[in-house]
PDB file of N, CA, C and O in Angstrom, chain B, residues numbered from 101:
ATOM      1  N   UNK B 101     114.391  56.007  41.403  1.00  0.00           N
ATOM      2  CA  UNK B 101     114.503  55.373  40.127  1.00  0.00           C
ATOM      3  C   UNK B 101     114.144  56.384  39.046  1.00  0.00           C
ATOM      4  O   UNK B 101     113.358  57.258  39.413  1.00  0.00           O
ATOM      5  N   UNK B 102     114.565  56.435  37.785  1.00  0.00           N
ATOM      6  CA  UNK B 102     114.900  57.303  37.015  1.00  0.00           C
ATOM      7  C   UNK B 102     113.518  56.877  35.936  1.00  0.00           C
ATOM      8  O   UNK B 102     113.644  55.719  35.537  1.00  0.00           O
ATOM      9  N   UNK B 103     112.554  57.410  35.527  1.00  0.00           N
ATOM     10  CA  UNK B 103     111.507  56.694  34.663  1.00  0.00           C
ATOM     11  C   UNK B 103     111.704  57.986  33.248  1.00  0.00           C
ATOM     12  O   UNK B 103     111.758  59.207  33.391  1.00  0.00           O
ATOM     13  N   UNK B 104     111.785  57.105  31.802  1.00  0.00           N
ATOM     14  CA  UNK B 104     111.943  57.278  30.803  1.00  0.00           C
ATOM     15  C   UNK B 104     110.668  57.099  30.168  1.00  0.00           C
ATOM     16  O   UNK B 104     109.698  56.705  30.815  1.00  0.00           O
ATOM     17  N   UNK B 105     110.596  57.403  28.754  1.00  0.00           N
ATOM     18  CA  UNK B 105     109.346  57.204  28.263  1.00  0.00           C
ATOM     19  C   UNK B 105     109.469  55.746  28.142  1.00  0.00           C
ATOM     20  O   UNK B 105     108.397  55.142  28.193  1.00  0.00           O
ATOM     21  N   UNK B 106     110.641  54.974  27.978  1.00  0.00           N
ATOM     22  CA  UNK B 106     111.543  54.051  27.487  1.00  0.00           C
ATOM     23  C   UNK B 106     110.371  53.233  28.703  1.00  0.00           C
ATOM     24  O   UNK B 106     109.287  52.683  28.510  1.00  0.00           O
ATOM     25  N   UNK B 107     111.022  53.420  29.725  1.00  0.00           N
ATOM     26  CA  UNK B 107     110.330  52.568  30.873  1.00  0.00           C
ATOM     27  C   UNK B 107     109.003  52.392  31.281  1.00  0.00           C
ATOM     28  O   UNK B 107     108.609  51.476  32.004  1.00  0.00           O
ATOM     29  N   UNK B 108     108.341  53.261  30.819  1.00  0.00           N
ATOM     30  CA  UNK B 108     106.878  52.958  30.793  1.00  0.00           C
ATOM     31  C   UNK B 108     106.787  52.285  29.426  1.00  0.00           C
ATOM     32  O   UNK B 108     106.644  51.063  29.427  1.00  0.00           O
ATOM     33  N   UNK B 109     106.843  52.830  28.439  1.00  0.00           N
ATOM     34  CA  UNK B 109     106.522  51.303  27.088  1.00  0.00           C
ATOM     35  C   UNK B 109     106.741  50.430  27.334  1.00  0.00           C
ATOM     36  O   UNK B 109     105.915  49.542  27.125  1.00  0.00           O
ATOM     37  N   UNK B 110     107.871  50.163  27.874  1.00  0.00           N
ATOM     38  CA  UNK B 110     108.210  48.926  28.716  1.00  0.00           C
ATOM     39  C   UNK B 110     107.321  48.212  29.269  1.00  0.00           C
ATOM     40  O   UNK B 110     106.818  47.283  28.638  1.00  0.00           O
ATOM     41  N   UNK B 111     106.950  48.491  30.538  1.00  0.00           N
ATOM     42  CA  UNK B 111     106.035  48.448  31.207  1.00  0.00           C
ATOM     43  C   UNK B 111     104.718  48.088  30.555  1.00  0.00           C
ATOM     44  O   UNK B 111     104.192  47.105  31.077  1.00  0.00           O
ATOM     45  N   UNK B 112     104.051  48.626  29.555  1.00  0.00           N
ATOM     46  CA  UNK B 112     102.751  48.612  28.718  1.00  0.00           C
ATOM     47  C   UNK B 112     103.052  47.694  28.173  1.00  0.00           C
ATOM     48  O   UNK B 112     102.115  46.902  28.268  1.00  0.00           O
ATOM     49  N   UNK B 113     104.016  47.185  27.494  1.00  0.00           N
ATOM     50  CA  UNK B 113     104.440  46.244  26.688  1.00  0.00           C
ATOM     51  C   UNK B 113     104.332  44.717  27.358  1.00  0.00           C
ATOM     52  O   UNK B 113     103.843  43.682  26.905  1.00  0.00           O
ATOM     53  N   UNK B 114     105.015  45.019  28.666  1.00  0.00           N
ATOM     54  CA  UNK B 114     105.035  43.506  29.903  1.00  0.00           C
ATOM     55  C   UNK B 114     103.437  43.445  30.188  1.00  0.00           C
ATOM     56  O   UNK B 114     103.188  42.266  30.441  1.00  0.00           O
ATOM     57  N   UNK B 115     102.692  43.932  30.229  1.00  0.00           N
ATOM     58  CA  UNK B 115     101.059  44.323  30.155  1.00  0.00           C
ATOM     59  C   UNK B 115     100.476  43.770  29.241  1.00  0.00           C
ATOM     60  O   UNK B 115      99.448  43.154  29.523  1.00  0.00           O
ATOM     61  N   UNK B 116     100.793  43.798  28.299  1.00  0.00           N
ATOM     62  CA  UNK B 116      99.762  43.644  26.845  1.00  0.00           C
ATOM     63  C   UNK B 116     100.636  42.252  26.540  1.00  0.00           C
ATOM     64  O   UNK B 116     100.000  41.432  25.878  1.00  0.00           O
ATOM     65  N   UNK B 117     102.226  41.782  26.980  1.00  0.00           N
ATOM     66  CA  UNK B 117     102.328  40.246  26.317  1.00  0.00           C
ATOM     67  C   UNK B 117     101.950  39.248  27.204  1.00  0.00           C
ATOM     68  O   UNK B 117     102.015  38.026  27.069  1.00  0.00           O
ATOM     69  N   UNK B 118     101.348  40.255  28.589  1.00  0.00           N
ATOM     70  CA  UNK B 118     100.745  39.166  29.608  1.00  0.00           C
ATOM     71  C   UNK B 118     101.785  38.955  30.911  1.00  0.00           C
ATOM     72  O   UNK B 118     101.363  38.594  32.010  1.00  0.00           O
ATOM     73  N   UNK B 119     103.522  39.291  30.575  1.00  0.00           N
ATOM     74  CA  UNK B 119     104.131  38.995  31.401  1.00  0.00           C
ATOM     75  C   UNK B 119     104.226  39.561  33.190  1.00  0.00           C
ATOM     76  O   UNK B 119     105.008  39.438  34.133  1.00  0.00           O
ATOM     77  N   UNK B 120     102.863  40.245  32.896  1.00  0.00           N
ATOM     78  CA  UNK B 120     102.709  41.417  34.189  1.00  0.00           C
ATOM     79  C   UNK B 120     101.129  41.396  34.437  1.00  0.00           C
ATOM     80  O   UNK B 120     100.473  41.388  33.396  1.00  0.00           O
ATOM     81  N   UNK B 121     100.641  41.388  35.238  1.00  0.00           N
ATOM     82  CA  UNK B 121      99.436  41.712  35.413  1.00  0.00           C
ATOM     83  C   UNK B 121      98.732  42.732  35.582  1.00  0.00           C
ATOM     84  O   UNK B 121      99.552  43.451  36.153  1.00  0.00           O
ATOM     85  N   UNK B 122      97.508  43.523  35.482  1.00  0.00           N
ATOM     86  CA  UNK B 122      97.348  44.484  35.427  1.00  0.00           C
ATOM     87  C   UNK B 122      97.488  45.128  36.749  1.00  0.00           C
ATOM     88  O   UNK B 122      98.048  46.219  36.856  1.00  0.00           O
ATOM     89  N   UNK B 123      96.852  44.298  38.060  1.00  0.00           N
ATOM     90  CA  UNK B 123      97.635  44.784  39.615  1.00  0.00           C
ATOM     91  C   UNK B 123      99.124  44.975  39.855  1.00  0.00           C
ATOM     92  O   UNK B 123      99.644  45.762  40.646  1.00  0.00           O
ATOM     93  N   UNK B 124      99.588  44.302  39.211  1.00  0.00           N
ATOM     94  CA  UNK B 124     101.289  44.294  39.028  1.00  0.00           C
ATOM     95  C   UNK B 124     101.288  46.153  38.326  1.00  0.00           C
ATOM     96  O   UNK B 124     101.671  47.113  38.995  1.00  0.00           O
ATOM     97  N   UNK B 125     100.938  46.214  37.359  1.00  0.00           N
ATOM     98  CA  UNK B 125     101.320  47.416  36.205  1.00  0.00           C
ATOM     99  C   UNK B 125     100.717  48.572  37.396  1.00  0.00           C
ATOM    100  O   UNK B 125     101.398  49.576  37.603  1.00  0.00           O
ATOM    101  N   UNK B 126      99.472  48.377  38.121  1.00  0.00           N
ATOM    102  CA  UNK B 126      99.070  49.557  38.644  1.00  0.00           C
ATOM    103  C   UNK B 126     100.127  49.368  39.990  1.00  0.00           C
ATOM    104  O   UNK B 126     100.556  50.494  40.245  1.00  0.00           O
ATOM    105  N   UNK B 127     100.576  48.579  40.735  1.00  0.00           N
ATOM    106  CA  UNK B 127     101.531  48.564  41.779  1.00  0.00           C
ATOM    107  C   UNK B 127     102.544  49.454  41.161  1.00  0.00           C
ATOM    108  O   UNK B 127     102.910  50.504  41.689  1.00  0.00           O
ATOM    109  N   UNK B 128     102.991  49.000  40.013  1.00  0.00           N
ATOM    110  CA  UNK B 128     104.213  49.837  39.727  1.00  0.00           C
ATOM    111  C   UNK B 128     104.519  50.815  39.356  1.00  0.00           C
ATOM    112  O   UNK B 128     105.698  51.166  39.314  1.00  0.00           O
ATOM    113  N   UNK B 129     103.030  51.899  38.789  1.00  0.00           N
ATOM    114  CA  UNK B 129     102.769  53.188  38.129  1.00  0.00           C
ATOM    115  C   UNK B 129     102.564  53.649  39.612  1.00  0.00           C
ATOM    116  O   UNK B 129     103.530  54.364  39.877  1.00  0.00           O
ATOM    117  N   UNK B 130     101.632  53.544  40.826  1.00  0.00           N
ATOM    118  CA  UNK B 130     101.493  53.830  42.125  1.00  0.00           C
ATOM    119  C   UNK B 130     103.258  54.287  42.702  1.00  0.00           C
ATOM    120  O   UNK B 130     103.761  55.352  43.060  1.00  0.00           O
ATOM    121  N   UNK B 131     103.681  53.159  42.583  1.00  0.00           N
ATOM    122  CA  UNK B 131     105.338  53.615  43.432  1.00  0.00           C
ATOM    123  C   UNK B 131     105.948  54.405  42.506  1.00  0.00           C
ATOM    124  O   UNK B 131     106.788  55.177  42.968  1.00  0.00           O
ATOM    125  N   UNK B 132     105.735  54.437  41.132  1.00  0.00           N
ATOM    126  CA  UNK B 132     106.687  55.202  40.159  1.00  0.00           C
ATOM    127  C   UNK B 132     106.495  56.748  40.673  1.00  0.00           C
ATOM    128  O   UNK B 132     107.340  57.643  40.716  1.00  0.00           O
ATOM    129  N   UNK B 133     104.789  56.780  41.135  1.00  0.00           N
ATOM    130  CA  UNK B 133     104.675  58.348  40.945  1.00  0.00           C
ATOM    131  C   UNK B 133     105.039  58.703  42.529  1.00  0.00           C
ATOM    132  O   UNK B 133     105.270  59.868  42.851  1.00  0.00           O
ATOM    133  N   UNK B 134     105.072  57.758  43.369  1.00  0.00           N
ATOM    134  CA  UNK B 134     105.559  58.297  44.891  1.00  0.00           C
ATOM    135  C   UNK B 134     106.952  58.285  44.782  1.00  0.00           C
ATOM    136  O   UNK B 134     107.347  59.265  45.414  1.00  0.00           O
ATOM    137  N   UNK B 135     107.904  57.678  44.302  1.00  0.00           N
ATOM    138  CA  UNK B 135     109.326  57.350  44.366  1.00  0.00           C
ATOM    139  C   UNK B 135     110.100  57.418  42.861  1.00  0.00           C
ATOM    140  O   UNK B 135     111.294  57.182  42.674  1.00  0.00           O
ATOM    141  N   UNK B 136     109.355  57.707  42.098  1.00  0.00           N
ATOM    142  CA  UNK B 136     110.188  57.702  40.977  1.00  0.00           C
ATOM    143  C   UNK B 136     110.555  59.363  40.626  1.00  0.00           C
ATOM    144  O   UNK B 136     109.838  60.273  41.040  1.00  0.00           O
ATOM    145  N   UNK B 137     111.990  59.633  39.661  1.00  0.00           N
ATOM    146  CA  UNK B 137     112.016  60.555  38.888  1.00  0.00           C
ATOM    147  C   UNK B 137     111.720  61.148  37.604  1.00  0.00           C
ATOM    148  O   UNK B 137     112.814  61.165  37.039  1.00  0.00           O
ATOM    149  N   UNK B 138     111.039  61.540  36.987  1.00  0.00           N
ATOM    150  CA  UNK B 138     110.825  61.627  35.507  1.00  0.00           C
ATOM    151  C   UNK B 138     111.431  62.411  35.100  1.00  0.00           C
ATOM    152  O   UNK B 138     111.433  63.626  35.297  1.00  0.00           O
ATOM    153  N   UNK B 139     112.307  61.459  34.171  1.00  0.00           N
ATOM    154  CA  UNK B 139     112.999  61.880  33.103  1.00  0.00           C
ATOM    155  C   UNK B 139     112.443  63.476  32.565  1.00  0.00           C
ATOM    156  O   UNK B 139     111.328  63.623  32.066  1.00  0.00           O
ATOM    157  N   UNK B 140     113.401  64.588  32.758  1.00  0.00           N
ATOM    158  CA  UNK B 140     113.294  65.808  32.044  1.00  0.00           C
ATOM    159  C   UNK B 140     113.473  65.483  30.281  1.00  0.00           C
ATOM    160  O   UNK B 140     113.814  64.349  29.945  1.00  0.00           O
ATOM    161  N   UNK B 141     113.191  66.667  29.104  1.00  0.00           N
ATOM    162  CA  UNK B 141     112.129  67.473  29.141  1.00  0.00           C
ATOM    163  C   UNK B 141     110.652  66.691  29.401  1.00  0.00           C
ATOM    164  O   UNK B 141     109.886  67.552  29.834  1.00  0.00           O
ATOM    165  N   UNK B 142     110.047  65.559  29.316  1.00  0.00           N
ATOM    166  CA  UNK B 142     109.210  64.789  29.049  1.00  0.00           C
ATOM    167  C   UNK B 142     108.821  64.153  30.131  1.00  0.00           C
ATOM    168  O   UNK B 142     108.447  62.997  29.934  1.00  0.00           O
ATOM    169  N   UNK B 143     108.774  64.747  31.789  1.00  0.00           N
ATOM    170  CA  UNK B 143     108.079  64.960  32.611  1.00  0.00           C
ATOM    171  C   UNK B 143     106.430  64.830  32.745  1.00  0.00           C
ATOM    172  O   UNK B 143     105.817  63.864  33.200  1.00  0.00           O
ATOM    173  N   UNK B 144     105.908  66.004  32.251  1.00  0.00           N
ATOM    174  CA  UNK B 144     104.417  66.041  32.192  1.00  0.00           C
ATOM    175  C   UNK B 144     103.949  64.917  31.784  1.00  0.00           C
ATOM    176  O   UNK B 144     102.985  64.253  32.166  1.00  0.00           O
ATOM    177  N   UNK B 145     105.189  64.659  30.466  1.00  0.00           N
ATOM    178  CA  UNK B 145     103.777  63.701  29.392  1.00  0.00           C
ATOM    179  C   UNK B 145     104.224  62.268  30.070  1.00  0.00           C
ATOM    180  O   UNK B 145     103.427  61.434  29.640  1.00  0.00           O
ATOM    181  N   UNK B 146     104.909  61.813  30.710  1.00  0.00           N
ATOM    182  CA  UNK B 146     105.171  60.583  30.938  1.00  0.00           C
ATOM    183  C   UNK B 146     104.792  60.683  32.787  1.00  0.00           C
ATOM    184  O   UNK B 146     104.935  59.567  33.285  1.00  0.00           O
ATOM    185  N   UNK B 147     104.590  61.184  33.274  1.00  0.00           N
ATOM    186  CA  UNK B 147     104.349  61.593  34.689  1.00  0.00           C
ATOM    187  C   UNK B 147     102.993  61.376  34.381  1.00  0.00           C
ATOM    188  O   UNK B 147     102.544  60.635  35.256  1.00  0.00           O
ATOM    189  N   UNK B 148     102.051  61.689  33.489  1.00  0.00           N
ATOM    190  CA  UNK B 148     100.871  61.773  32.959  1.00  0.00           C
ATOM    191  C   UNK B 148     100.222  60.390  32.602  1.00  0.00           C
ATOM    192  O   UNK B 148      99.041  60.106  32.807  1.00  0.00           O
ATOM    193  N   UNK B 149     100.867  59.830  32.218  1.00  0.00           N
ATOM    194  CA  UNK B 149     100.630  58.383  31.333  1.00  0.00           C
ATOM    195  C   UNK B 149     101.015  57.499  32.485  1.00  0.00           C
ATOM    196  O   UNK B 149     100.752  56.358  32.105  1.00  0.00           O
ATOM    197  N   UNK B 150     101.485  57.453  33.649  1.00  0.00           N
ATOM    198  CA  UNK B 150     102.027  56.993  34.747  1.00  0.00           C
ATOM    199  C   UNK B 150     100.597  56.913  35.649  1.00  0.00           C
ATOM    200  O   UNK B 150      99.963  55.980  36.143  1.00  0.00           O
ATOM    201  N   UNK B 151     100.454  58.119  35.612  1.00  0.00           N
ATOM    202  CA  UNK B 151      99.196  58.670  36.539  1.00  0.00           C
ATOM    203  C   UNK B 151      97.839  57.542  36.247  1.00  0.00           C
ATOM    204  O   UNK B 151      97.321  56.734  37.019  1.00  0.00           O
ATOM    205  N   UNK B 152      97.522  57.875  34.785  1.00  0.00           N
ATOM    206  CA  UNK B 152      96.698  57.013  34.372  1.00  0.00           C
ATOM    207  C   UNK B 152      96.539  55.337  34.544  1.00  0.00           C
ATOM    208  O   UNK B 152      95.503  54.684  34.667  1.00  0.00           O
ATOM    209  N   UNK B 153      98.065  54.842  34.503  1.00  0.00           N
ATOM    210  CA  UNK B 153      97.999  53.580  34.756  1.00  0.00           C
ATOM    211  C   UNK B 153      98.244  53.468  36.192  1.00  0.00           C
ATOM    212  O   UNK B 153      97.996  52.342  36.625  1.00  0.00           O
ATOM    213  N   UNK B 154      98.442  53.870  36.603  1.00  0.00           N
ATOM    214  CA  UNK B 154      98.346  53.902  38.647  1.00  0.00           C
ATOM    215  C   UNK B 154      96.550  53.768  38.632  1.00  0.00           C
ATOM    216  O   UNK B 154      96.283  52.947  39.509  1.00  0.00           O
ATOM    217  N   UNK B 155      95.560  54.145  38.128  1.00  0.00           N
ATOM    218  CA  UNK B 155      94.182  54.409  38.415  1.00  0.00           C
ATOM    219  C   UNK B 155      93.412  53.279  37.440  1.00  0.00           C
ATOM    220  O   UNK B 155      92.217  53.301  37.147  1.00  0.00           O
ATOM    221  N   UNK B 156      94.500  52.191  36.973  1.00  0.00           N
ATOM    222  CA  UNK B 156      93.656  51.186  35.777  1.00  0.00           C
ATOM    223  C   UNK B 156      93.001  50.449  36.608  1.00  0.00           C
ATOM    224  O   UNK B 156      91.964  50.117  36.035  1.00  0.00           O
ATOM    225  N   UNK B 157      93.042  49.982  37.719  1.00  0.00           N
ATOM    226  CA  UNK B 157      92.472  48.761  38.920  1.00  0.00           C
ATOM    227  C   UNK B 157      90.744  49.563  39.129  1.00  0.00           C
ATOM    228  O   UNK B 157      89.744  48.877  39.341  1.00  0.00           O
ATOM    229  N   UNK B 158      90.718  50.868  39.031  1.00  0.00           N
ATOM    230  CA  UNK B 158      89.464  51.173  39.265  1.00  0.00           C
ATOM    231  C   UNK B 158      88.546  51.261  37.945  1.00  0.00           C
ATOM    232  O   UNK B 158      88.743  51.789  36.851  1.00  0.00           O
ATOM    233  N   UNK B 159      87.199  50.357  38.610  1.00  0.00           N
ATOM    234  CA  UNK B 159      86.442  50.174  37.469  1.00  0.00           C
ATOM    235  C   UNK B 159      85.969  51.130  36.112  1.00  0.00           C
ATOM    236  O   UNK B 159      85.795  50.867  34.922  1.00  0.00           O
ATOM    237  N   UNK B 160      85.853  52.409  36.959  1.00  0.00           N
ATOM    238  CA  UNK B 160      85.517  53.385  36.206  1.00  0.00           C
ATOM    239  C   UNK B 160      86.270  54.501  35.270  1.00  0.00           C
ATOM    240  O   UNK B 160      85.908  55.543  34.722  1.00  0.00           O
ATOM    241  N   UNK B 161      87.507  53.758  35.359  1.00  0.00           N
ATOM    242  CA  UNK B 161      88.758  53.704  34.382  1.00  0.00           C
ATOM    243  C   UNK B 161      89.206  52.932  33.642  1.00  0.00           C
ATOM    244  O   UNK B 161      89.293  53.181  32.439  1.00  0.00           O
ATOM    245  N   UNK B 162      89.568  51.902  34.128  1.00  0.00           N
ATOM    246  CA  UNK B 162      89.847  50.521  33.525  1.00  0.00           C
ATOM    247  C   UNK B 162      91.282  50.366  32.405  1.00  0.00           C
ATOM    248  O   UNK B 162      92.037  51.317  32.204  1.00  0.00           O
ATOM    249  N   UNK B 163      91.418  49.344  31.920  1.00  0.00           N
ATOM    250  CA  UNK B 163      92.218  49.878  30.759  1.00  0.00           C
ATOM    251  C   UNK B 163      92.478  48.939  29.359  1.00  0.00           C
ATOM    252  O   UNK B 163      93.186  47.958  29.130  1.00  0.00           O
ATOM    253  N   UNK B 164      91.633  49.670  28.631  1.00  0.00           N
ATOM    254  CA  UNK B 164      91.422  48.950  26.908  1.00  0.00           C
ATOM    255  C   UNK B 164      92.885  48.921  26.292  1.00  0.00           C
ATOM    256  O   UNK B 164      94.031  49.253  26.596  1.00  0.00           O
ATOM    257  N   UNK B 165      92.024  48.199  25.017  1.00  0.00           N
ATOM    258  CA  UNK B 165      93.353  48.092  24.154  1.00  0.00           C
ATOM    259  C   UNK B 165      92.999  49.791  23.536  1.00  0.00           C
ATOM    260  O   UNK B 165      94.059  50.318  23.196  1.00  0.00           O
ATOM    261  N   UNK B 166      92.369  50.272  23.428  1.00  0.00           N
ATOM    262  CA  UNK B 166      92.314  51.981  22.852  1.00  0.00           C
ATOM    263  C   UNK B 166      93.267  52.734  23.337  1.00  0.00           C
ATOM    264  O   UNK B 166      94.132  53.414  22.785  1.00  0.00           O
ATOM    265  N   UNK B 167      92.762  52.347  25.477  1.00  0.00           N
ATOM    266  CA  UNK B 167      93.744  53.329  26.062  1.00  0.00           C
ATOM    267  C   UNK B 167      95.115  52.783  25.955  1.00  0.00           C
ATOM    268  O   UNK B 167      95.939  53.697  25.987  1.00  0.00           O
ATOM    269  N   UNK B 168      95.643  51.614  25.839  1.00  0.00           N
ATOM    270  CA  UNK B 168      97.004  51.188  25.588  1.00  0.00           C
ATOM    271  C   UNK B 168      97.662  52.135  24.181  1.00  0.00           C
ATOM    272  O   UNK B 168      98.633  52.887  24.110  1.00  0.00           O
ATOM    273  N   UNK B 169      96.947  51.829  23.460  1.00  0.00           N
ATOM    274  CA  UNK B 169      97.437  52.746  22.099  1.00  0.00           C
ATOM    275  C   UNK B 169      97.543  54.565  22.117  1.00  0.00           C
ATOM    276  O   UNK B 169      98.122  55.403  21.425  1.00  0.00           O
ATOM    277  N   UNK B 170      96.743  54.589  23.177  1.00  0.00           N
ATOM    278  CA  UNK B 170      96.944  56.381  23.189  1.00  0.00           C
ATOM    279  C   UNK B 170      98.047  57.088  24.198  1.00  0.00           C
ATOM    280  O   UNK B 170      98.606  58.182  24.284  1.00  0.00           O
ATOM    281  N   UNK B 171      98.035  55.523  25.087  1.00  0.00           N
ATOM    282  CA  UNK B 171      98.891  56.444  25.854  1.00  0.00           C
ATOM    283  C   UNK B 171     100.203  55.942  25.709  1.00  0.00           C
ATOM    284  O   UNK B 171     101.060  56.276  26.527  1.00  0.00           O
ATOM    285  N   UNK B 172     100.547  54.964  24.506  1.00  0.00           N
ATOM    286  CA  UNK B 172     101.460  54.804  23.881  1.00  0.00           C
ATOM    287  C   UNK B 172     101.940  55.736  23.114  1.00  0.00           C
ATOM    288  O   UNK B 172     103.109  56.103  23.231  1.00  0.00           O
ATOM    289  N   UNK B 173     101.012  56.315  22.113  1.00  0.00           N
ATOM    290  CA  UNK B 173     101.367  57.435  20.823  1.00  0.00           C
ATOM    291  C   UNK B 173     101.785  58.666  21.901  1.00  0.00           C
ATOM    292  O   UNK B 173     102.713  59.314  21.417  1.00  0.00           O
ATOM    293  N   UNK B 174     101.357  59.190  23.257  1.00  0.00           N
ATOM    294  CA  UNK B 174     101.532  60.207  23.578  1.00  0.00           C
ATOM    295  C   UNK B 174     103.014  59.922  24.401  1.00  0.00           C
ATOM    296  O   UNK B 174     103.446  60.776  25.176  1.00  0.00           O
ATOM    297  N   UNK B 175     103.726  58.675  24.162  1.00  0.00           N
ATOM    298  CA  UNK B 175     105.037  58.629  24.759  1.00  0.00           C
ATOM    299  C   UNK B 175     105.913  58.647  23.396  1.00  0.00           C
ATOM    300  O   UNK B 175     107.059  58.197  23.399  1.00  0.00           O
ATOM    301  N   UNK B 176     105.470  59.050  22.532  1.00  0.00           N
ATOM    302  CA  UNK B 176     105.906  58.541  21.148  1.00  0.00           C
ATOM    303  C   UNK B 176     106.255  56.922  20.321  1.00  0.00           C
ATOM    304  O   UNK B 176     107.187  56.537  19.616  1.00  0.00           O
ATOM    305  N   UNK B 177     104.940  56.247  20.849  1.00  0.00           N
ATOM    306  CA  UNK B 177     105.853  54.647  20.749  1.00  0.00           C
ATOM    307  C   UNK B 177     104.320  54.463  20.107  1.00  0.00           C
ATOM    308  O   UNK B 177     103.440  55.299  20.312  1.00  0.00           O
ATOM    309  N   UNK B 178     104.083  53.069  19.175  1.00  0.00           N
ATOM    310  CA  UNK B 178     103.205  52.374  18.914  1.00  0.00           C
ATOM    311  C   UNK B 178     103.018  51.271  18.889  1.00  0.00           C
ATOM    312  O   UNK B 178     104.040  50.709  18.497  1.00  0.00           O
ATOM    313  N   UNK B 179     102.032  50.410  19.155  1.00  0.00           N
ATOM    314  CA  UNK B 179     101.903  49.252  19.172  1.00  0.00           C
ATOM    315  C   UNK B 179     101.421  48.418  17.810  1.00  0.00           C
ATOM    316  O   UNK B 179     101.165  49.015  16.765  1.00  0.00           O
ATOM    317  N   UNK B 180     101.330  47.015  17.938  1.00  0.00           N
ATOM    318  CA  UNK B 180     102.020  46.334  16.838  1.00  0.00           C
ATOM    319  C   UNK B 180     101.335  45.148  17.163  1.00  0.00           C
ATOM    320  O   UNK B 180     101.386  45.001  18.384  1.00  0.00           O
ATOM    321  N   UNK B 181     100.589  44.047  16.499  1.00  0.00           N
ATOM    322  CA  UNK B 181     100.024  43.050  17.053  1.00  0.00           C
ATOM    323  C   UNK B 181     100.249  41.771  15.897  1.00  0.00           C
ATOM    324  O   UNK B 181      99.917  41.798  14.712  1.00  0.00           O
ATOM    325  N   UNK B 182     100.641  41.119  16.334  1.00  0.00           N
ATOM    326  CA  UNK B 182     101.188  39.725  15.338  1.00  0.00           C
ATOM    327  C   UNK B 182     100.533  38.515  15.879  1.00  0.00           C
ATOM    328  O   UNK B 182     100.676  38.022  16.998  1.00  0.00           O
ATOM    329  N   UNK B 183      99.703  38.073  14.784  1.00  0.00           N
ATOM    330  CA  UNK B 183      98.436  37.075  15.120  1.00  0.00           C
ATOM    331  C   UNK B 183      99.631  35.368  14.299  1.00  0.00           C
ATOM    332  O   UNK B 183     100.328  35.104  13.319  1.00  0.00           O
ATOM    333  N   UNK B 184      99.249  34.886  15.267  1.00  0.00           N
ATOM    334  CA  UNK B 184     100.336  33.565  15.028  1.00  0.00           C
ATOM    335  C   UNK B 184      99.412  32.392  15.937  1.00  0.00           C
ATOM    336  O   UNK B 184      98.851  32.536  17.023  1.00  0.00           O
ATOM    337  N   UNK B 185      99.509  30.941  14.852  1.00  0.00           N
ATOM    338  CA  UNK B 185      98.914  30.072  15.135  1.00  0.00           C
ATOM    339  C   UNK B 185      99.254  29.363  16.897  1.00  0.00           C
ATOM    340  O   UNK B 185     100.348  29.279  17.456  1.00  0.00           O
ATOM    341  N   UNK B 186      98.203  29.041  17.300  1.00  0.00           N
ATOM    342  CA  UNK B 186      98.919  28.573  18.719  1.00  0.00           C
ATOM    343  C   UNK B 186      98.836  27.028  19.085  1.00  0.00           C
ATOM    344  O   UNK B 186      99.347  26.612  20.125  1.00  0.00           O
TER     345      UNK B 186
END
């Protein structure tokens, strides 16, 4: 499978609106980095940001709304939060 920066925001995005769970997000950063391809030139940095969310399940990593935003900006994408009555 072909992974884009595209596809990990993605991914962070199904994360943060809830539609994924965070065992789900680390299942799928785990197989991305055994079976996936990363998208050339932008390899490192998204191979990188992959890495990190493969290791969110362990406590002593974890994963904030901080680290969502950084390792968003370092795919070139930002996040956006819209507070609406429920």
């Amino acid at each position: 499978m072909r992974i884009t920066k595209r596809t990990v925001a993605g991914k962070l995005a199904d994360y943060l609106h809830h539609r994924i769970t965070q065992a789900q997000l680390v299942d799928w950063a785990e197989n991305a980095m055994m079976d996936g391809e990363f998208d050339e030139p932008n390899a490192a940095s998204i191979s990188a940001v992959v890495a990190r969310l493969g290791v969110a399940d362990v406590r002593a990593f974890g994963l904030t709304w901080a680290d969502c935003e950084e390792l968003l900006a370092r795919l070139g994408f930002s996040a956006r939060i819209d507070i609406v009555a429920a």
